[in-house]
C-alpha positions as YAML, in Angstrom:
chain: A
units: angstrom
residues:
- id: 1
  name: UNK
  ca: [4.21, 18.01, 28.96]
- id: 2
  name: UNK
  ca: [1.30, 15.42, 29.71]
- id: 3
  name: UNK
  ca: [2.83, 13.28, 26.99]
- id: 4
  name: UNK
  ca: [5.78, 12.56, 29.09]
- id: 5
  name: UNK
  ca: [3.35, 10.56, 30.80]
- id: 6
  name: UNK
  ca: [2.14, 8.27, 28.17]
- id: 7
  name: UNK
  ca: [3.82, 4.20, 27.84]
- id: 8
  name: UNK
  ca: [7.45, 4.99, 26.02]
- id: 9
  name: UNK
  ca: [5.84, 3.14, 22.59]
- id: 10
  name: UNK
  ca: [3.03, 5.72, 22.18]
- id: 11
  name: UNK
  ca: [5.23, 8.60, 22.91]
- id: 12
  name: UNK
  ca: [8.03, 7.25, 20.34]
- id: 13
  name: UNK
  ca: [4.90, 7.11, 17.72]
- id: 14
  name: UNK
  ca: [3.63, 11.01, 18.46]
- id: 15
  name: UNK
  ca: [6.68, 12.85, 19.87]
- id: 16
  name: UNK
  ca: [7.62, 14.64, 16.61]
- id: 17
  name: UNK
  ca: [3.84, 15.46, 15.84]
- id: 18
  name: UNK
  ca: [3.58, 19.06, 17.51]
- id: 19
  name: UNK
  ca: [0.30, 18.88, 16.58]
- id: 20
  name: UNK
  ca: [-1.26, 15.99, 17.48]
- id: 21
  name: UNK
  ca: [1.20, 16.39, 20.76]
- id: 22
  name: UNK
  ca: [-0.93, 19.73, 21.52]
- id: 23
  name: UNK
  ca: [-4.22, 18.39, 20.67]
- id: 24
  name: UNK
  ca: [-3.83, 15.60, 23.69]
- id: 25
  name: UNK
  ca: [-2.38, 18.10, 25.94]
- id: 26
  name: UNK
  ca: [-5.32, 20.59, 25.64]
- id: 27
  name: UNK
  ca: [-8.14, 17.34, 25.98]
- id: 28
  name: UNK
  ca: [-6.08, 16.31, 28.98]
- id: 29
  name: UNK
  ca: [-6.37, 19.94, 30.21]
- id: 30
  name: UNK
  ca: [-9.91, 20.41, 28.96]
- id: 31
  name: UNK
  ca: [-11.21, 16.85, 30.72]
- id: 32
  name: UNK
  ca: [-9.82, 18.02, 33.72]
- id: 33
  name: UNK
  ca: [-11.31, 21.34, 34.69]
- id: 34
  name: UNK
  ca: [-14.61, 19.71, 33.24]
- id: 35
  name: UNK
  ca: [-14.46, 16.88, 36.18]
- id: 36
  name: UNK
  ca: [-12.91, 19.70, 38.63]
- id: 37
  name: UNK
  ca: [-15.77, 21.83, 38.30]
- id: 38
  name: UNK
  ca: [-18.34, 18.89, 38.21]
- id: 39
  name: UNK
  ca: [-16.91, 17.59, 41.62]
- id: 40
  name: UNK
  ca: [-16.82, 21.31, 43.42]
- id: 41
  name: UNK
  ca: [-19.94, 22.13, 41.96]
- id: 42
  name: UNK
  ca: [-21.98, 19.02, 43.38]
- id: 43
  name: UNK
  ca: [-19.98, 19.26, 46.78]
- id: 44
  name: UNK
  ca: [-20.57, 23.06, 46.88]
- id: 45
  name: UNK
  ca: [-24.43, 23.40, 46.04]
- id: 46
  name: UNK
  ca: [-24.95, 19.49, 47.52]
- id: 47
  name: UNK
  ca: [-26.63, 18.58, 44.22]
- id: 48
  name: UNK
  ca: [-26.93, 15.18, 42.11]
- id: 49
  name: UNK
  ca: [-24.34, 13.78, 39.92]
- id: 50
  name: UNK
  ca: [-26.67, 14.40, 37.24]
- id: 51
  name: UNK
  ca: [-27.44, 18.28, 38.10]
- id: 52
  name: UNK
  ca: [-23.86, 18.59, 38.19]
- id: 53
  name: UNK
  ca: [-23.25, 17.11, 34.92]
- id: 54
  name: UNK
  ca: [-25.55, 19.26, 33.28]
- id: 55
  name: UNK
  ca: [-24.66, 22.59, 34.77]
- id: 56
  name: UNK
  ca: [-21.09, 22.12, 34.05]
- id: 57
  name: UNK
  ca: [-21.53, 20.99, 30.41]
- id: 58
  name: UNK
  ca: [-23.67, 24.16, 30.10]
- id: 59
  name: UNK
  ca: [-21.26, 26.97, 32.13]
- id: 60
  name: UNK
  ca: [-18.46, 25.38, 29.58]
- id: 61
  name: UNK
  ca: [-20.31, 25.06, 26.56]
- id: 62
  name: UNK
  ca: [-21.58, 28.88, 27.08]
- id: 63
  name: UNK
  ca: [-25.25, 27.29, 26.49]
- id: 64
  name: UNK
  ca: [-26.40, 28.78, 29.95]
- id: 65
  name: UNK
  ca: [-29.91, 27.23, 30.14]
- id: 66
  name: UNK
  ca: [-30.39, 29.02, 33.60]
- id: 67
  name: UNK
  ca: [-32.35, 25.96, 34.84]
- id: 68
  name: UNK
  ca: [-30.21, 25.27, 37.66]
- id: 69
  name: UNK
  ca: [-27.94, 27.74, 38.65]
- id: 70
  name: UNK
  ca: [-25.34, 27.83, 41.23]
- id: 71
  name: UNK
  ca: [-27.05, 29.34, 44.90]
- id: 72
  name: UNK
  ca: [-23.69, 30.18, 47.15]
- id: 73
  name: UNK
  ca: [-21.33, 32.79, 46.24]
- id: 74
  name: UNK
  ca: [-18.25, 30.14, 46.77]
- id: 75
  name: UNK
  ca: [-20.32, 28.29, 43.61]
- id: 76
  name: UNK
  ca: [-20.64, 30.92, 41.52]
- id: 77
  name: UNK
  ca: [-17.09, 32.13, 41.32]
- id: 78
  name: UNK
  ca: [-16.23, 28.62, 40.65]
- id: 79
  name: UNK
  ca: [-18.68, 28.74, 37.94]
- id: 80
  name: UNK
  ca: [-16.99, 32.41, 36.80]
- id: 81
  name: UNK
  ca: [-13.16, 30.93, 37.14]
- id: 82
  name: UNK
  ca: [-14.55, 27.76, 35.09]
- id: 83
  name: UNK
  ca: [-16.46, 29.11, 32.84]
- id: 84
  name: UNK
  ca: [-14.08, 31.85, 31.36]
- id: 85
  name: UNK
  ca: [-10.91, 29.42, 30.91]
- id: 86
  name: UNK
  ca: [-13.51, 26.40, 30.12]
- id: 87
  name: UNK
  ca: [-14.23, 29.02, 26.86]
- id: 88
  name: UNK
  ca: [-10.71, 29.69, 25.67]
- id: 89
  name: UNK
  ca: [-9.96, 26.36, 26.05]
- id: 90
  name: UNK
  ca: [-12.66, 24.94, 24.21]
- id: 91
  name: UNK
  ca: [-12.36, 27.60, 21.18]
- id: 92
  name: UNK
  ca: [-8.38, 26.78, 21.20]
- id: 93
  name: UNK
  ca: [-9.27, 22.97, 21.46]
- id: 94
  name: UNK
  ca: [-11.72, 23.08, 18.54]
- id: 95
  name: UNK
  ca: [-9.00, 24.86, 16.51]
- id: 96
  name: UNK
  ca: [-6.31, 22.28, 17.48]
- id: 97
  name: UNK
  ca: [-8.30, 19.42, 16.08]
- id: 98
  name: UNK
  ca: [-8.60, 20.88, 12.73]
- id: 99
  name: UNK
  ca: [-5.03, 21.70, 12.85]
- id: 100
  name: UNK
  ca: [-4.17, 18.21, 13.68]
- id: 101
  name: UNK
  ca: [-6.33, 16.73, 10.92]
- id: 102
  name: UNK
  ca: [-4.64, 19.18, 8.19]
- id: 103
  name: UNK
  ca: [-1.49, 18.07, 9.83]
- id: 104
  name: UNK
  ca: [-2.34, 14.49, 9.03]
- id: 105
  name: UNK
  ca: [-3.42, 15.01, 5.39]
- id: 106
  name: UNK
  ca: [0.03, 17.07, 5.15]
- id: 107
  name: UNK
  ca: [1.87, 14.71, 6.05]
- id: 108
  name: UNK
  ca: [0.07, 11.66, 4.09]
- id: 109
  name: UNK
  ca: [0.52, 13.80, 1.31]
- id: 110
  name: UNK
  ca: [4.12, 14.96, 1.14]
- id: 111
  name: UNK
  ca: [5.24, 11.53, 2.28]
- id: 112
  name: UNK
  ca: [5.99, 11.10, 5.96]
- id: 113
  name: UNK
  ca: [3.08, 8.71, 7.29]
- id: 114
  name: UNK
  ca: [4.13, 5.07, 7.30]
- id: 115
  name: UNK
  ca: [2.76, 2.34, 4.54]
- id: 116
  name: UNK
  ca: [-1.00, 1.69, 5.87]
- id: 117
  name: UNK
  ca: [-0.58, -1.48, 3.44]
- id: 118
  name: UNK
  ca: [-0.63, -5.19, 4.04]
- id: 119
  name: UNK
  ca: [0.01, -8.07, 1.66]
- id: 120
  name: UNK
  ca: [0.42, -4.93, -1.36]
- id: 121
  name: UNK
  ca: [3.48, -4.05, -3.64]
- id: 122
  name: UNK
  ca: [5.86, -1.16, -3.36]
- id: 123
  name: UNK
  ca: [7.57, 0.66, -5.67]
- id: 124
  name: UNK
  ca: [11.00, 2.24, -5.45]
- id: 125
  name: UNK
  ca: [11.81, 5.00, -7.54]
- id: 126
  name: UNK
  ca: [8.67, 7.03, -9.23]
- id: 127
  name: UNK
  ca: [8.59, 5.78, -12.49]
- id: 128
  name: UNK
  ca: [6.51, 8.38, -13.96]
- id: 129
  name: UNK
  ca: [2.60, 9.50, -14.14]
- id: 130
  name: UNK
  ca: [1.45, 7.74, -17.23]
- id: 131
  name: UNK
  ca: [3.76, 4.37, -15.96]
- id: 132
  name: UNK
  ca: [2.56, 4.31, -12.47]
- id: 133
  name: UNK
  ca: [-1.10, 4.96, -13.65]
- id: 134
  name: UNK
  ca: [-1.25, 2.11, -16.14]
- id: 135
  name: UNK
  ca: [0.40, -0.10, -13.14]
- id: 136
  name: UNK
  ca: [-2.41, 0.65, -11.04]
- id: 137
  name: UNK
  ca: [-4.80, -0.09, -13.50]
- id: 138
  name: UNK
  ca: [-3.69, -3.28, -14.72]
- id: 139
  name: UNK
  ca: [-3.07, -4.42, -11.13]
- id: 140
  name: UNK
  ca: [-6.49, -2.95, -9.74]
- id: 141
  name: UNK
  ca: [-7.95, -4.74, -12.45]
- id: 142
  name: UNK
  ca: [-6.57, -8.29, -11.42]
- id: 143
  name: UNK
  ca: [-6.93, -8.13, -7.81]
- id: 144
  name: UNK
  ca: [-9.32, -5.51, -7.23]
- id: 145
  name: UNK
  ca: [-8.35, -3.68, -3.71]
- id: 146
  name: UNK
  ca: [-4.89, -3.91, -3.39]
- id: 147
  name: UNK
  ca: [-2.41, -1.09, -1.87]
- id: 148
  name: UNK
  ca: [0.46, 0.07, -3.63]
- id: 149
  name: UNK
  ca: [3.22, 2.22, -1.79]
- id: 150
  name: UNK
  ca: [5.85, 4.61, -3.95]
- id: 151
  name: UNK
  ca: [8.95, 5.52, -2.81]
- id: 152
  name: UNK
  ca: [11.22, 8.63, -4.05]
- id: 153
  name: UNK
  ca: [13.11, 11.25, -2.54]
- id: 154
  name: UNK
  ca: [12.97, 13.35, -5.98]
- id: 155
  name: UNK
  ca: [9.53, 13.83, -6.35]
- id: 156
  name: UNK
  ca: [7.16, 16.21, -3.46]
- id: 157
  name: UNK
  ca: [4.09, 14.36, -4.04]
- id: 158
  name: UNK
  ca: [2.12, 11.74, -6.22]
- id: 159
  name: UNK
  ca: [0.06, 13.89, -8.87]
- id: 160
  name: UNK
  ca: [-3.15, 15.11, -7.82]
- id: 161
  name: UNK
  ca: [-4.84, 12.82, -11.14]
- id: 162
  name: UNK
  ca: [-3.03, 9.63, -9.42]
- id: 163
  name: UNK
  ca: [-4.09, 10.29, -5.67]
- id: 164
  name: UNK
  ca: [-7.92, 11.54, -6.87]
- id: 165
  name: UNK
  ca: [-8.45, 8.25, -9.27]
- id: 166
  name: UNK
  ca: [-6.60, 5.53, -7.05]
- id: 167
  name: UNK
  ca: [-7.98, 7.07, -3.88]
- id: 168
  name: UNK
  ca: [-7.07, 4.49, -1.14]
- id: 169
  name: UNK
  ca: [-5.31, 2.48, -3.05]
- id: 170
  name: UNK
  ca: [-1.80, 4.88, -3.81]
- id: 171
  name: UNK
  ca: [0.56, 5.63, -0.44]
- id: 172
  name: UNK
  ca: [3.48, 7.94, -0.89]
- id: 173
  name: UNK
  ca: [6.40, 7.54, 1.09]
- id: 174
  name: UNK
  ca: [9.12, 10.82, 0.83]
- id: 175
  name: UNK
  ca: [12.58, 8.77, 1.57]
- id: 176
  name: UNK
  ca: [15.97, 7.84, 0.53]
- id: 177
  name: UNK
  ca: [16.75, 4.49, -0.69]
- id: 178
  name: UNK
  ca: [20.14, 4.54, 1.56]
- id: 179
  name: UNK
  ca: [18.14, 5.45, 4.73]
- id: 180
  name: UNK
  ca: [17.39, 2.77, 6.72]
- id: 181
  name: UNK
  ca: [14.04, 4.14, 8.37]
- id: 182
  name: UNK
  ca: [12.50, 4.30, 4.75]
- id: 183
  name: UNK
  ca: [12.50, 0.89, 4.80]
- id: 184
  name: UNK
  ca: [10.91, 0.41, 8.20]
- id: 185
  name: UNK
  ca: [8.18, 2.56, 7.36]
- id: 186
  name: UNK
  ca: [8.05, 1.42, 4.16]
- id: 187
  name: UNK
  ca: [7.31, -1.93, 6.21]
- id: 188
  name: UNK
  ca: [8.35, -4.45, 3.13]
- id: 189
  name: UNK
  ca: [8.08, -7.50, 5.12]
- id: 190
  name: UNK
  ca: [4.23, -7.06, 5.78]
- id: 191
  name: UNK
  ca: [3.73, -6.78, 1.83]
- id: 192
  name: UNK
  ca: [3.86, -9.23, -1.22]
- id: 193
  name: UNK
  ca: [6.62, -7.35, -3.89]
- id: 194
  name: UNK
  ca: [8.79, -4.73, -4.09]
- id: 195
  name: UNK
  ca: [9.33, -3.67, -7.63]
- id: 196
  name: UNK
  ca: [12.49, -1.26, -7.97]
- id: 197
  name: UNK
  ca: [12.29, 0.81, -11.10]
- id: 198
  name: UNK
  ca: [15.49, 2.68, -12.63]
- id: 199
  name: UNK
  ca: [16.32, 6.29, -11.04]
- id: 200
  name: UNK
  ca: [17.38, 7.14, -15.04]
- id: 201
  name: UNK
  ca: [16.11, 4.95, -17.48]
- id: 202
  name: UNK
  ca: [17.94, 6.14, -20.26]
- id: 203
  name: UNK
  ca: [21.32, 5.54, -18.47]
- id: 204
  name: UNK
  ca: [22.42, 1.57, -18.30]
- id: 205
  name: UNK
  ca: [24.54, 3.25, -15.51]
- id: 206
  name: UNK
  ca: [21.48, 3.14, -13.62]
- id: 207
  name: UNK
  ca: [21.69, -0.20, -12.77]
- id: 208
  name: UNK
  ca: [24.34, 0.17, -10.47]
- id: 209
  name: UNK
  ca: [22.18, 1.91, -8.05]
- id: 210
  name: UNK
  ca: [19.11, -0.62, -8.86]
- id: 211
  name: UNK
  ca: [21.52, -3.07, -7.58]
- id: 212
  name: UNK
  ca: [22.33, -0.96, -4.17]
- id: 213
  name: UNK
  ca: [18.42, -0.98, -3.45]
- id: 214
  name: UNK
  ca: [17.81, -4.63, -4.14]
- id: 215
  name: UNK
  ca: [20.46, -5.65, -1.95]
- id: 216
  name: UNK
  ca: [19.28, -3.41, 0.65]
- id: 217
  name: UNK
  ca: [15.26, -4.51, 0.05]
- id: 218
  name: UNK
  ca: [16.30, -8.56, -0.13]
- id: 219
  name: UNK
  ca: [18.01, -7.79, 3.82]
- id: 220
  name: UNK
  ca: [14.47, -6.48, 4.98]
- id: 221
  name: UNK
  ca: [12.07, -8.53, 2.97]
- id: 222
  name: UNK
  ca: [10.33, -11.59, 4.68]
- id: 223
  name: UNK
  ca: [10.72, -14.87, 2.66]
- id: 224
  name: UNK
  ca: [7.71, -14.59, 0.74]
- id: 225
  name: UNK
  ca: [8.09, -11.24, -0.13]
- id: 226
  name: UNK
  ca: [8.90, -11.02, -4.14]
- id: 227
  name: UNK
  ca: [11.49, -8.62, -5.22]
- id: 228
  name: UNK
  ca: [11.28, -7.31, -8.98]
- id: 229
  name: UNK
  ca: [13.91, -4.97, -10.58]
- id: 230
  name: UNK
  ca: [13.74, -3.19, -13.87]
- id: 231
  name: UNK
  ca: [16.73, -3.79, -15.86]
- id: 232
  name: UNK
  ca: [18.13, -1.08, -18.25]
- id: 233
  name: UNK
  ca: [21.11, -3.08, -19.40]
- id: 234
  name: UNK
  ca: [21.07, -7.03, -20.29]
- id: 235
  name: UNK
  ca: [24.72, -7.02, -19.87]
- id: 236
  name: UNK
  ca: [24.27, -5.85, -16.01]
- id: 237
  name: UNK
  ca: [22.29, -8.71, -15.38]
- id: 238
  name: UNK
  ca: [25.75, -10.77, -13.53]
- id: 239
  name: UNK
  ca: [25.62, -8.26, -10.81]
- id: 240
  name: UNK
  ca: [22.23, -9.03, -9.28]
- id: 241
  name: UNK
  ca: [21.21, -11.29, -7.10]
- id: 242
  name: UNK
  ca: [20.02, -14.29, -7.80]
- id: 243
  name: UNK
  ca: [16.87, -14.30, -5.46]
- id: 244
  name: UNK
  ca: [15.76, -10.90, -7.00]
- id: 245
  name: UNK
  ca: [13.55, -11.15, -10.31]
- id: 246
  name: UNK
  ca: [14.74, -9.03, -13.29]
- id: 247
  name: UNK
  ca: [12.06, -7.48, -15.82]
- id: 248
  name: UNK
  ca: [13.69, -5.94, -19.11]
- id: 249
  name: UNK
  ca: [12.91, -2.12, -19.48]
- id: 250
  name: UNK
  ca: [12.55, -3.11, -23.25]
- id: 251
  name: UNK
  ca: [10.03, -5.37, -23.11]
- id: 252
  name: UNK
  ca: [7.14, -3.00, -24.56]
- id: 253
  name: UNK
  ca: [9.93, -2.87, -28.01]
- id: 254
  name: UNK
  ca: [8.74, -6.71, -28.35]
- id: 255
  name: UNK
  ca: [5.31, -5.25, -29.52]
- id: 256
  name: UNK
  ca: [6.80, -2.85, -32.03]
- id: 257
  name: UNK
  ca: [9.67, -5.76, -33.14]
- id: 258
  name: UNK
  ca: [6.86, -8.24, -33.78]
- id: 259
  name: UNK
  ca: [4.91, -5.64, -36.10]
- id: 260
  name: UNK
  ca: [7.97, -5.01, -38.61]
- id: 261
  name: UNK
  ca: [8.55, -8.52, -38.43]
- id: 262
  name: UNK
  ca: [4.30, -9.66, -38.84]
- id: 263
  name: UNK
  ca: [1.96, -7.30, -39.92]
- id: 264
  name: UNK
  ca: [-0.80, -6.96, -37.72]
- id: 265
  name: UNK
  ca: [-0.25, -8.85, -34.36]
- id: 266
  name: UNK
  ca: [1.20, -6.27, -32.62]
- id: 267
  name: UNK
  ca: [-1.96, -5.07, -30.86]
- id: 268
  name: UNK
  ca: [-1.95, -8.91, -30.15]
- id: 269
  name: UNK
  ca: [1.27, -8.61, -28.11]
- id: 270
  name: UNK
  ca: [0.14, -5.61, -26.57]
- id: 271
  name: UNK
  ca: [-3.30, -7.10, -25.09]
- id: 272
  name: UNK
  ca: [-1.44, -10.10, -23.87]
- id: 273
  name: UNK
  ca: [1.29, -7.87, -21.82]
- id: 274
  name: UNK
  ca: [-1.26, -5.39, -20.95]
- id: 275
  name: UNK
  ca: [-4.44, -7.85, -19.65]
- id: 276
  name: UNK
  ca: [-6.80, -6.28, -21.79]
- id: 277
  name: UNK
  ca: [-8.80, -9.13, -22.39]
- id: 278
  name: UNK
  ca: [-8.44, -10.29, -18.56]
- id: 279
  name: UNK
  ca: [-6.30, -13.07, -19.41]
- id: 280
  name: UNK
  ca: [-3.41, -12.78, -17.15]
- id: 281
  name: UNK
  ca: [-0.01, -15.10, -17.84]
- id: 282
  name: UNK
  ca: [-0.07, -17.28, -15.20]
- id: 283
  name: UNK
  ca: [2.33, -20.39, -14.52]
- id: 284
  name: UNK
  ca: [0.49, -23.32, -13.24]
- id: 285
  name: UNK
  ca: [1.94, -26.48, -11.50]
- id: 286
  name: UNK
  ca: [1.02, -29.94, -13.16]
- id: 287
  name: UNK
  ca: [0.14, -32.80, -10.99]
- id: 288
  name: UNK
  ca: [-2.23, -34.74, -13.05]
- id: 289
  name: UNK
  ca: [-0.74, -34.44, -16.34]
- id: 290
  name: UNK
  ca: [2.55, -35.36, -14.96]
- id: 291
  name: UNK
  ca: [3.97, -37.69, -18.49]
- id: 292
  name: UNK
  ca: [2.36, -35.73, -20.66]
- id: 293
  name: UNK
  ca: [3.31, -34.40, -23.64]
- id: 294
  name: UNK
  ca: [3.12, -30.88, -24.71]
- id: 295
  name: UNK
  ca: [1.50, -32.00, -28.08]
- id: 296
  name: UNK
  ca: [-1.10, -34.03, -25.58]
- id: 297
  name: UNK
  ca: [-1.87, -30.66, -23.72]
- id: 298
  name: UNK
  ca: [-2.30, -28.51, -26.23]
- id: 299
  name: UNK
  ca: [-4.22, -31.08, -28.12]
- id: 300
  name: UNK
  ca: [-6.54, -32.17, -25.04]
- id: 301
  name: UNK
  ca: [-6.96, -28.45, -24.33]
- id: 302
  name: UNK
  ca: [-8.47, -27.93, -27.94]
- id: 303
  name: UNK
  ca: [-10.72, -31.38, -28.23]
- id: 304
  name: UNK
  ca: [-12.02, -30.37, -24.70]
- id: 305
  name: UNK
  ca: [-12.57, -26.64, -26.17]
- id: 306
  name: UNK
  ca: [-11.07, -25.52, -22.51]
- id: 307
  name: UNK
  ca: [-10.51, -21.66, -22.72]
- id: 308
  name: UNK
  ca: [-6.57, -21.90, -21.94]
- id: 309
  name: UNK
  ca: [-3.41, -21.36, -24.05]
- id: 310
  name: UNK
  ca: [-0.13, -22.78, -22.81]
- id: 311
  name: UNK
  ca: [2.63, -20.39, -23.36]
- id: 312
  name: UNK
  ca: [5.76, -22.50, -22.05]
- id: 313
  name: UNK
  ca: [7.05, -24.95, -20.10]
- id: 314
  name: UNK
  ca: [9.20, -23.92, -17.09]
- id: 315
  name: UNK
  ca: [11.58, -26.46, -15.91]
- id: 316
  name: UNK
  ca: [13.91, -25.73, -13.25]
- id: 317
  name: UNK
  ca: [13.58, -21.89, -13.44]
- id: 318
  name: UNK
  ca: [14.39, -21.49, -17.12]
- id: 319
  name: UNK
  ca: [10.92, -21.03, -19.59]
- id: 320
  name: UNK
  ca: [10.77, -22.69, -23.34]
- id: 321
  name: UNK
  ca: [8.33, -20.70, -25.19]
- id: 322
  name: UNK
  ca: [8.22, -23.23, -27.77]
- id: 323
  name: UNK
  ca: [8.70, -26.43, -26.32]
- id: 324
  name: UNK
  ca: [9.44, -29.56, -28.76]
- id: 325
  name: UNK
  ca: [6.08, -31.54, -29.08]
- id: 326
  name: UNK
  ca: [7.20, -34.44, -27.74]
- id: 327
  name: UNK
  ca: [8.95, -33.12, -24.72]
- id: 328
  name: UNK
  ca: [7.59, -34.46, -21.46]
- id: 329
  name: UNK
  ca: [5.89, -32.52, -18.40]
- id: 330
  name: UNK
  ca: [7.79, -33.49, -15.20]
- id: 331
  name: UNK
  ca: [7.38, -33.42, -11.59]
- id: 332
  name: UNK
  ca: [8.69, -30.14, -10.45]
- id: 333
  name: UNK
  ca: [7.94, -28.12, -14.02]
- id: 334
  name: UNK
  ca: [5.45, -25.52, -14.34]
- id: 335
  name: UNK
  ca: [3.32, -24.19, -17.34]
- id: 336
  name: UNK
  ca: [2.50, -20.14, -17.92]
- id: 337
  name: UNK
  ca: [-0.66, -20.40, -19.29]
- id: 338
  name: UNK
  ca: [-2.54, -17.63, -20.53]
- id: 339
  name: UNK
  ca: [-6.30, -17.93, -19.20]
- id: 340
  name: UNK
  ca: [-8.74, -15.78, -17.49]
- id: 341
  name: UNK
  ca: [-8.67, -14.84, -13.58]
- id: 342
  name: UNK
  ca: [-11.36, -17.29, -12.63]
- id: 343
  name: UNK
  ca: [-10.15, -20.46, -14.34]
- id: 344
  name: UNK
  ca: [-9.44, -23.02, -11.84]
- id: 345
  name: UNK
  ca: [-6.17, -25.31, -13.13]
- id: 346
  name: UNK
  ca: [-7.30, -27.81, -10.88]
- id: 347
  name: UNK
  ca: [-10.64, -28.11, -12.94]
- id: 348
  name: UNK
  ca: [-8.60, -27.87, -16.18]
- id: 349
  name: UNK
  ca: [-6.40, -30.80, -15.17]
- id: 350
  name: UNK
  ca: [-9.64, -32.73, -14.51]
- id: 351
  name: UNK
  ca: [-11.08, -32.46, -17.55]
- id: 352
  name: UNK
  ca: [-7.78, -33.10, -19.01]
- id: 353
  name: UNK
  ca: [-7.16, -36.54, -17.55]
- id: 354
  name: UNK
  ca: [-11.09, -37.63, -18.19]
- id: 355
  name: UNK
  ca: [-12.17, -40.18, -20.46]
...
């Protein structure tokens, strides 16, 4: 096999692609009765490299211009021998390229190409059509081209209506979460987040196995890669680690809470989880406003008419939605703000701390 001849790290990368494996073998083949009937043909008939050329794309290509033909009979049944295999092999070479390509999309499809993506997010565990889609969206929306990668060993393929609309932007990887080569095609460390979603959200048992895959993701990640979990169960909350964020599967029953509780600013809640209106909870580091009050920034943020709503002060890891007016902004706190994408906080701060 002319693979077998290839540098070990190539042949590791095609070796269980029969396809693709055949496609190189027949070029190889092809290329080299194409050259070994160039070089006979212009020592044979003593003609130009260029005369050779062109009779020998024409004997294999079956065009047979008949503008230069071979004179000696040692020539000709070169050109014969040539020309018969050069046709099978073309026609079988032609088919083996479209073979190969449907290979590809085959296996891009049904989830056994590695992640493409860079600097993206992956998700373990398909969390359903309508979930997935309205991730895309909201995160297409924020950053524009970003790659996300699903994981599942469940599901045969991503929906046609997710693949078609997020064309480019969607990778499917077919794999078990307990399988160590997922992850290295999966290739976490290249990308920004791994979110891991429940395998059964309705069972808090689920989170026992959340916990399996986040321990498992946090030994592959690099340090800056973020790791999110979905958590069915506040009470299952002491068996994570620490370094892994958790994100309650009931957070969309705040909406519906704050409606029985407040008529009418439930779609309010909604458009602030959801980005509707583009502006995206964001937490912000002070530097200028470090002695500030929180009555002082909200109040300098409203005389200034700057289009930003603080939403709480984080200090050392633990938010206060509704910090006491008088509390202080220190050196190591940060502040979610709600504002829109292109807001600069360095700006804000500026106008802030202006006379």
């Amino acid at each position: 096999m002319i693979t077998l001849f290839l540098p070990e790290r190539i042949r590791k990368k095609i070796e269980n692609n029969q396809p693709v494996v055949w496609l190189i073998n027949l070029s190889v083949v092809f290329i080299l009765l194409f050259f070994c009937h160039l070089l006979l043909y212009r020592i044979i008939e003593h003609v130009t490299w260029g005369d050779a050329l062109w009779v020998t794309w024409a004997t294999f290509s079956t065009v047979g211009y008949g503008d230069i033909s071979a004179k000696s009979t040692l020539g000709r049944l070169i050109s014969i021998l040539m020309g018969t295999t050069g046709i099978a092999l073309l026609g079988t070479l032609f088919a083996a390229v479209f073979e190969a390509i449907q290979y590809r999309k085959d296996q891009r499809r049904f989830g056994y190409m590695e992640n493409p993506f860079k600097n993206g997010y992956i998700i373990f565990h398909y969390p359903g059509e309508n979930t997935l889609k309205l991730f895309l969206r909201e995160i297409s929306a924020v950053e524009g081209k970003i790659g996300v990668c699903v994981i599942d060993e469940s599901v045969e393929q991503l929906p046609t209506g997710i693949v078609q609309e997020f064309n480019g932007k969607v990778h499917f990887i077919r794999g078990s979460s307990l399988n160590k080569q997922t992850y290295q095609r999966a290739k976490i460390a290249q990308n920004k987040a791994v979110i891991i979603f429940p395998k059964d959200p309705t069972s808090s048992d689920s989170d026992g196995t959340t916990n399996t895959v986040v321990k498992l993701v946090l030994s592959f990640v690099a340090e800056k890669t973020r790791v999110l979990y979905i958590l069915v169960d506040q009470k299952n909350a002491w068996m994570f680690d620490k370094r892994a964020v958790s994100v309650s599967q009931d957070l969309e029953i705040l909406a519906i809470v704050q409606e029985c509780q407040d008529q009418g600013t439930a779609i309010m809640i909604e458009r602030l989880l959801m980005n509707t209106k583009g502006a995206n909870p964001r937490s912000v580091v002070p530097q200028k406003i470090i002695g500030y009050t929180w009555q002082q920034l909200q109040l300098g943020l409203a005389q200034r008419e700057i289009h930003a709503n603080p939403l709480a002060l984080i200090h050392d890891g633990e938010p206060d939605s509704c910090p006491n007016p008088r509390t202080t902004i220190q050196d190591g706190d940060r502040i979610l703000i709600a504002a829109h994408a292109d807001e600069d906080w360095g700006k804000i701060e500026a106008q802030l701390v202006s006379q």
